[in-house]
Backbone as JSON, one array per atom type, in Angstrom:
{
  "sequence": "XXXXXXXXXXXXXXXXXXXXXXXXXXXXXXXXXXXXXXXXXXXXXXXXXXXXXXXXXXXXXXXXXXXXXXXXXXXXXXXXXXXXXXXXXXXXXXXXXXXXXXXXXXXXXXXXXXXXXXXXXXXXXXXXXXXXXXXXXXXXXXXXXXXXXXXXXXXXXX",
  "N": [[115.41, 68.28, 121.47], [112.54, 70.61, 120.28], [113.01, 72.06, 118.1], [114.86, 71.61, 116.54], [113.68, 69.17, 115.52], [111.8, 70.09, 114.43], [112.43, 71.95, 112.22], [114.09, 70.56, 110.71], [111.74, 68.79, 109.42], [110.47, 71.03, 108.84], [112.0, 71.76, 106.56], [111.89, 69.57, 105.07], [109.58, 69.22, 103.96], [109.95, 71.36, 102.83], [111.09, 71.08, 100.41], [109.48, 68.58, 99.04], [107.96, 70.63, 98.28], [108.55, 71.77, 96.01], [108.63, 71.19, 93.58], [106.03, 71.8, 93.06], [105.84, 74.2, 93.31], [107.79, 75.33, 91.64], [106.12, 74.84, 89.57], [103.83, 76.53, 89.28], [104.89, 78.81, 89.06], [105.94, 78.35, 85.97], [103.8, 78.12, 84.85], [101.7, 79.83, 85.51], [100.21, 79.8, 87.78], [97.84, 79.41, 90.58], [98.65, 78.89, 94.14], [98.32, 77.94, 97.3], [99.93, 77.57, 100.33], [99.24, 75.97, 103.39], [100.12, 75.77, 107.16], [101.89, 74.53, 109.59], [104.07, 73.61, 109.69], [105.21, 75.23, 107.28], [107.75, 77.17, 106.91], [108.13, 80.9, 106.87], [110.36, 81.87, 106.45], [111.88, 79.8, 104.56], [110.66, 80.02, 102.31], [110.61, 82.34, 101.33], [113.73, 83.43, 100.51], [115.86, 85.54, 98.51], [117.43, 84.19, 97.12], [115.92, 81.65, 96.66], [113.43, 82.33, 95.89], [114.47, 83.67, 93.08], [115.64, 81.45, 92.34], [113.56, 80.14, 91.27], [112.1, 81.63, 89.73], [113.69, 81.32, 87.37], [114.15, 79.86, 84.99], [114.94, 77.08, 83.35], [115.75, 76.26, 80.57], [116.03, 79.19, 80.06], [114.45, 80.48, 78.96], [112.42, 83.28, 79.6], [109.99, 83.33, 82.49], [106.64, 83.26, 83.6], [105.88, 86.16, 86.18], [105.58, 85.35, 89.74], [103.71, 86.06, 92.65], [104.35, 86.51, 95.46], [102.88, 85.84, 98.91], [103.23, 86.37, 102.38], [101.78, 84.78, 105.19], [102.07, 85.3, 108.94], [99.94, 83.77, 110.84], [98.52, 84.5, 114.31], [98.23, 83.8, 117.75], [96.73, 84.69, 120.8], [97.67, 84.55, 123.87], [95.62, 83.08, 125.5], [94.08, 82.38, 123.51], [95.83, 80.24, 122.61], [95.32, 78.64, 124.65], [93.38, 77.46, 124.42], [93.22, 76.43, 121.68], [95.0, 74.43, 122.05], [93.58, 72.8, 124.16], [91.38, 71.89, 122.08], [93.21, 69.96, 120.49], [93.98, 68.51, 122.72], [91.42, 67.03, 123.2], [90.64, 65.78, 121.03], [90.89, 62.65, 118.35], [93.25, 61.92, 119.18], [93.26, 62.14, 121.87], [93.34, 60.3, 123.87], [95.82, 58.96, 123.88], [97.69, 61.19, 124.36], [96.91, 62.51, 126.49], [98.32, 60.95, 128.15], [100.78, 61.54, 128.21], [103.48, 63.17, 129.94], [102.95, 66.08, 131.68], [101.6, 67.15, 129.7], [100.01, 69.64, 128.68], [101.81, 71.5, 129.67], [103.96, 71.5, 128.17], [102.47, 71.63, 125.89], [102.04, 74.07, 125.5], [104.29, 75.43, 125.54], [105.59, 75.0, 123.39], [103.67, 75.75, 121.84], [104.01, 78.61, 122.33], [106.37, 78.82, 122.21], [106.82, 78.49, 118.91], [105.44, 80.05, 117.75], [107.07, 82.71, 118.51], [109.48, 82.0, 117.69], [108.76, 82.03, 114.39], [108.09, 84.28, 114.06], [110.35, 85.94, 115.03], [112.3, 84.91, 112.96], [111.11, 85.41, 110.43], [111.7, 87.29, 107.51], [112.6, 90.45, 107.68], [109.93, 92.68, 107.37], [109.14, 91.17, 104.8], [107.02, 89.32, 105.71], [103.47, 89.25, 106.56], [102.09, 89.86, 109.32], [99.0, 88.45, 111.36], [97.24, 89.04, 113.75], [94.94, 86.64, 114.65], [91.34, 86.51, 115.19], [89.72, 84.92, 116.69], [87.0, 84.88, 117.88], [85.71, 86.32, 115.64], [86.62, 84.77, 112.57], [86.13, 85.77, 110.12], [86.46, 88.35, 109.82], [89.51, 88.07, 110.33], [89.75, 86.47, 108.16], [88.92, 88.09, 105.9], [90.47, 90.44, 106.66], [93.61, 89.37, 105.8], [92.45, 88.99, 102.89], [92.69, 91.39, 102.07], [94.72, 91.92, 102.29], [96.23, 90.48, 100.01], [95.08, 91.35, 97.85], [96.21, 94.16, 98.09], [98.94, 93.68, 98.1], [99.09, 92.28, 94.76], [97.81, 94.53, 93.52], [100.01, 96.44, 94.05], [102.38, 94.94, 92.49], [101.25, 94.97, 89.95], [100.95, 97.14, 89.79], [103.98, 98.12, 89.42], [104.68, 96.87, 87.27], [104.85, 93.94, 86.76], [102.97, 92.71, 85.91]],
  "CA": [[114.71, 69.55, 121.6], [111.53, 70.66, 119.67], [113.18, 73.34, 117.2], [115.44, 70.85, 115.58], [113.39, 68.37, 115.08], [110.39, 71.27, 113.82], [113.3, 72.82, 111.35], [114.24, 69.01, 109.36], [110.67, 68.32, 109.15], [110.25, 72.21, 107.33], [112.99, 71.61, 105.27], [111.45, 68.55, 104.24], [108.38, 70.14, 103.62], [109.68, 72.49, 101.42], [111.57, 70.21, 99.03], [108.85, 68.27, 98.92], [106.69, 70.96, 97.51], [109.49, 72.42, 95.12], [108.01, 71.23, 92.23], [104.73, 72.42, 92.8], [106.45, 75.89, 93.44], [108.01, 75.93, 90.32], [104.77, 74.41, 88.16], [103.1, 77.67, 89.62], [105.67, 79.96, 88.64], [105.93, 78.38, 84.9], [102.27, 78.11, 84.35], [101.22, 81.17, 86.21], [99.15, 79.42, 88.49], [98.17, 80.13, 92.13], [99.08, 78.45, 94.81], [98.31, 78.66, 98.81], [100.51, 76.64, 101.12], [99.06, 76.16, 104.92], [100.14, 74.41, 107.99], [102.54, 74.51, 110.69], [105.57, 73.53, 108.78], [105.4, 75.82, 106.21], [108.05, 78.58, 107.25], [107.95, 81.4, 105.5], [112.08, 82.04, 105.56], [112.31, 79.09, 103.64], [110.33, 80.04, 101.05], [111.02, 83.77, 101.08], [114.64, 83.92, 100.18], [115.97, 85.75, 97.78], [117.95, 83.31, 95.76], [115.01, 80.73, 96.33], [112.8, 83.21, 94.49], [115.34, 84.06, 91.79], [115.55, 79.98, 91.14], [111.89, 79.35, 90.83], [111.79, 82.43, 88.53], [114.31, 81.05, 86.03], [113.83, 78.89, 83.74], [116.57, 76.25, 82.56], [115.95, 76.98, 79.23], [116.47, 80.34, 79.96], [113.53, 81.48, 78.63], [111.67, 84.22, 80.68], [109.16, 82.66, 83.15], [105.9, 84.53, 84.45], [106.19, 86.73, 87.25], [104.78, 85.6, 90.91], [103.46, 87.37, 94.07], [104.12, 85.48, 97.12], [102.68, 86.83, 99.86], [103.11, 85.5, 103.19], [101.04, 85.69, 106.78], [102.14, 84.34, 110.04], [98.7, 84.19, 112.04], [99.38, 85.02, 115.54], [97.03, 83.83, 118.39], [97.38, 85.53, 121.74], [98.05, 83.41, 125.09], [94.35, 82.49, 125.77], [93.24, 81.47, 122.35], [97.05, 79.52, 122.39], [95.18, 77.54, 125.62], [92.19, 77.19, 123.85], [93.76, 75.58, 120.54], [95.9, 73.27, 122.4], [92.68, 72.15, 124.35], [90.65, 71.46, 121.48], [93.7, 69.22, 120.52], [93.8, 67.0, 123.4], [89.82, 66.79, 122.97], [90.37, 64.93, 119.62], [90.75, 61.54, 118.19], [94.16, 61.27, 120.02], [93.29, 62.24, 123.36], [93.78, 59.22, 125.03], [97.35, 59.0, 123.92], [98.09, 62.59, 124.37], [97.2, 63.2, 127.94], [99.49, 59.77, 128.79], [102.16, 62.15, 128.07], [103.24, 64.19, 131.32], [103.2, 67.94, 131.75], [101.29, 67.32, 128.22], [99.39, 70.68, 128.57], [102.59, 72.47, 129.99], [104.66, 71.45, 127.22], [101.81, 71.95, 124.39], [101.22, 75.24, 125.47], [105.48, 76.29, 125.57], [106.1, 74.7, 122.43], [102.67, 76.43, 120.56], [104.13, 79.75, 122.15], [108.3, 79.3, 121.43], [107.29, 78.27, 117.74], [104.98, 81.43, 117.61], [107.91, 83.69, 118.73], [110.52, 81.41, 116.31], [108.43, 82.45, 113.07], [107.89, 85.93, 114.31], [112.46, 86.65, 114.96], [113.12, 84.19, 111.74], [110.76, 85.81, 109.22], [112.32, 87.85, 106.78], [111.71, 91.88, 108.08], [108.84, 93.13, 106.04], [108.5, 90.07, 103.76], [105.52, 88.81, 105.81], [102.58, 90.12, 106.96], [101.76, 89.15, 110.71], [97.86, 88.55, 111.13], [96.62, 88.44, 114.85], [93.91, 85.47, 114.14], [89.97, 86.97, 115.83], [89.1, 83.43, 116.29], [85.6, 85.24, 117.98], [84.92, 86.55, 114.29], [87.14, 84.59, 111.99], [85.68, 86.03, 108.89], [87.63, 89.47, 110.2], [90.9, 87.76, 109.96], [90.29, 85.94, 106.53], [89.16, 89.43, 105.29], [92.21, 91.28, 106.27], [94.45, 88.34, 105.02], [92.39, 88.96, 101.72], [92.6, 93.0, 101.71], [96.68, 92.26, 102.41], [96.58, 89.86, 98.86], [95.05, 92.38, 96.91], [97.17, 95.37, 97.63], [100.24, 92.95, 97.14], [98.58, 92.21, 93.69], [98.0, 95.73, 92.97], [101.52, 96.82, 93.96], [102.67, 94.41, 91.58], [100.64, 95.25, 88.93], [101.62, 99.1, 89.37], [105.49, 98.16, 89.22], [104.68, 96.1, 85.69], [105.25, 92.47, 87.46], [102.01, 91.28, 85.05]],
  "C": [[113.69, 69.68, 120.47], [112.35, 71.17, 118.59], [113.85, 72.46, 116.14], [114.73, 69.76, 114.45], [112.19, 69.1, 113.96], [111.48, 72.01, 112.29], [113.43, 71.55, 110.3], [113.0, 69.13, 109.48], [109.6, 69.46, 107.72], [110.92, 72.04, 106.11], [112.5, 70.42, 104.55], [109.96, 69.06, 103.24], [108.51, 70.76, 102.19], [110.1, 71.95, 100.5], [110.91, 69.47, 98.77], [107.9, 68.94, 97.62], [106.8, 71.93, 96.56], [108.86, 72.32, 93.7], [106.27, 71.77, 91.55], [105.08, 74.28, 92.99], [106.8, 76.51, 92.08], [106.83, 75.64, 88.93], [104.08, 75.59, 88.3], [103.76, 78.89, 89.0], [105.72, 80.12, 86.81], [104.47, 78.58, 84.15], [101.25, 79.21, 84.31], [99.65, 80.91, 87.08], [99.17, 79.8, 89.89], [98.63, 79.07, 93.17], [99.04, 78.59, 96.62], [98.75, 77.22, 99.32], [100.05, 76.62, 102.69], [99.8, 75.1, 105.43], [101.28, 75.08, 109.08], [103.5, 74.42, 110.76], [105.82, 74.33, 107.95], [106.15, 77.39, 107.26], [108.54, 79.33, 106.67], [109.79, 81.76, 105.19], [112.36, 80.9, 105.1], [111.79, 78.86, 102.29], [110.33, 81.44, 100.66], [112.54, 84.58, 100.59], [114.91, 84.49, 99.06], [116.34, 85.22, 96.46], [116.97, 82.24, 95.28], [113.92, 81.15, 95.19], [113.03, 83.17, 93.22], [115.36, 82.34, 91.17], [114.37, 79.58, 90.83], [111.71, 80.22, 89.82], [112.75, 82.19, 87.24], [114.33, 79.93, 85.59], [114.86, 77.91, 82.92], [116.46, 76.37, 81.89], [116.26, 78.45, 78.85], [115.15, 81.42, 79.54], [112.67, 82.09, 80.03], [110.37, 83.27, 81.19], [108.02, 83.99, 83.68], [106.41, 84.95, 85.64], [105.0, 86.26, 89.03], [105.2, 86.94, 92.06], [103.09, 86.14, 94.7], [104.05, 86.27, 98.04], [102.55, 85.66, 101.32], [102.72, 85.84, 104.32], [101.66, 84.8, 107.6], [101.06, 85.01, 110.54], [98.55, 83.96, 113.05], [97.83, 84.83, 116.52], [97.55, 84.43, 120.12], [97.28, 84.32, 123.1], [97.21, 82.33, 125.33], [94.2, 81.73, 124.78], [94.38, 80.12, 121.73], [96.15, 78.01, 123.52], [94.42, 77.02, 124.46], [92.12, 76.11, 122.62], [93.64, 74.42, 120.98], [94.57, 72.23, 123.42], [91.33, 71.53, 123.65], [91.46, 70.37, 120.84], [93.81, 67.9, 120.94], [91.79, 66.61, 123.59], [89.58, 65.97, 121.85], [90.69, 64.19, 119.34], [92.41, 61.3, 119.31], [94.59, 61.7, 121.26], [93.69, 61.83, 124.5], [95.57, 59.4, 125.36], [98.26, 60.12, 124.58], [98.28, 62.77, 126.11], [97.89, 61.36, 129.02], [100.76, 60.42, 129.2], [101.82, 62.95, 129.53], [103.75, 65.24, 131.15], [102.67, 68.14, 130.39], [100.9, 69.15, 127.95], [100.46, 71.97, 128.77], [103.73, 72.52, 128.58], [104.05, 72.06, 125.36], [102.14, 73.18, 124.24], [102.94, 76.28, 125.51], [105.63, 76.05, 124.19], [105.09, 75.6, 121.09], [103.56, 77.87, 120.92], [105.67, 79.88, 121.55], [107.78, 79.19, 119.82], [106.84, 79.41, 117.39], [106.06, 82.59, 117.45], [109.28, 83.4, 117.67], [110.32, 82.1, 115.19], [108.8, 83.45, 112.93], [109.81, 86.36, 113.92], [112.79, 85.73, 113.58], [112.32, 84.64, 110.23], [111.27, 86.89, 108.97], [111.53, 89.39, 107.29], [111.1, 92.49, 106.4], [108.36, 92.29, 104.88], [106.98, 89.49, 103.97], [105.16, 89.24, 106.6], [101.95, 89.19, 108.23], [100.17, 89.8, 111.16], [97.22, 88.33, 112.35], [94.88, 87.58, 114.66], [92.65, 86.47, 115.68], [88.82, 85.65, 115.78], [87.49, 83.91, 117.2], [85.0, 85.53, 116.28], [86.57, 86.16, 113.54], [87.21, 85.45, 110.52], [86.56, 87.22, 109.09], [88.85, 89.17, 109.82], [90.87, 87.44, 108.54], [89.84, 87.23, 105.54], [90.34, 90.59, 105.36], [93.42, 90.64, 105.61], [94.06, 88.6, 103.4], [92.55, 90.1, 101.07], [94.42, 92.83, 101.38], [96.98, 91.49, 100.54], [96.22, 90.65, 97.47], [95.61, 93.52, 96.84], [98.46, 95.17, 97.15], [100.01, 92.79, 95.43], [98.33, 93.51, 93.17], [99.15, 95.98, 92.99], [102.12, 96.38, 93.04], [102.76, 94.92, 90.63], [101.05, 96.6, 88.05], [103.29, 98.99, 89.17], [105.73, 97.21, 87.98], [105.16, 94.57, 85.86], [104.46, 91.53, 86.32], [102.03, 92.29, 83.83]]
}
């Protein structure tokens, strides 16, 4: 089944990119993770938090703001993706596969609906993507990083 094999491949993901999690946290550097693997309840937990924020020496570590979007495309622009997909270098291969287009197009929408019921309520901020005017989406994505960053700021985080 897809989900299993899509879940080890996150988990790999994220231990993978553990140490760049915590170099961000000690340094007080930023950090933006994209992609398709990256899900955000595995980097939103509470205890996961609490271990990147402490410090084996014990000493106090800066404070992050992780903020996280799932960006959400609606049925059409789900075809639309998945056909600019098989349009690209591995086309050939791709449409070998059978029911390729029926399968792309269940598996882009179950993982869609996966993120959505497995992200943490209220932890992340769900961004319907305006792939007509992108610039729309990466401006509300950037309005959502600065009020997180203010909020912060006002609860003495920096």
């Amino acid at each position: 089944d897809f989900f299993p094999a899509y879940e080890e491949q996150s988990r790999m993901i994220r231990s993978g990119v553990e140490y760049d999690l915590r170099k961000c946290f000690v340094d007080g550097k930023s950090l933006i993770l994209e992609g398709v693997h990256i899900d955000p309840g595995l980097y939103l937990s509470t205890d996961d938090v609490r271990r990147l924020q402490s410090a084996e020496n014990e000493e106090p570590m800066p404070r992050g703001v992780i903020v996280a979007f799932i960006p959400t495309l609606d049925k059409g622009d789900q075809t639309h993706m998945m056909e600019h997909w098989l349009s690209g270098p591995q086309k050939d291969k791709l449409r070998e596969v059978p029911d390729i287009r029926v399968r792309m197009l269940k598996n882009i929408d179950r993982l869609q609906q996966r993120m959505l019921e497995l992200a943490p309520s209220g932890a992340v901020n769900v961004v319907p993507v305006n792939v007509v005017a992108l610039e729309e989406t990466l401006d509300n994505m950037h309005a959502i990083v600065l009020d997180k960053l203010e909020e912060a700021y006002k609860e003495g985080l920096f």
